[in-house]
C-alpha positions, 0 to 999 in steps of 0.5 A: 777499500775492503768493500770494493776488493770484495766485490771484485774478487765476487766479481771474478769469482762468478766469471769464473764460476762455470770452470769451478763450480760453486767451490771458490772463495774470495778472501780479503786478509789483513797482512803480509801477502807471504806470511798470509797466503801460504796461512790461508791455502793451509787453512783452507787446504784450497786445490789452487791459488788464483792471483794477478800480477802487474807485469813488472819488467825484472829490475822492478821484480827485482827492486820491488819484488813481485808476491805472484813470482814468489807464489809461483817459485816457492810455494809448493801449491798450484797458482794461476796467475 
């Protein structure tokens, strides 16, 4: 599983590539996305967070919550979703 979210993050890392250059990461970390992601963006003081999101309708959002919404709305760096 690891191996296969690291080639996809590889994947669209180089179609993203002519945008950003050569200054993109892929990262694969292990736990909370919202105790890990703000840890990583400090860490690694990245300019901007790219994220995907599944199109969750808002009683899903707000049954099951949504790591981009909250990425979004409450953190204090860029996001691309």
């Amino acid at each position: 599983v690891l191996d296969s979210l690291r080639a996809k993050g590889e994947h669209l890392r180089a179609r993203l590539s002519p945008l950003v250059g050569e200054r993109s990461e892929v990262r694969v970390e292990d736990g909370y996305p919202e105790e890990v992601i703000p840890l990583v963006m400090a860490q690694t003081h990245a300019d901007l967070l790219v994220i995907g999101a599944r199109g969750h309708g808002w009683l899903d959002r707000l049954t099951l919550g949504s790591v981009s919404f909250q990425q979004v709305v409450g953190e204090s760096y860029p996001v691309l979703v």
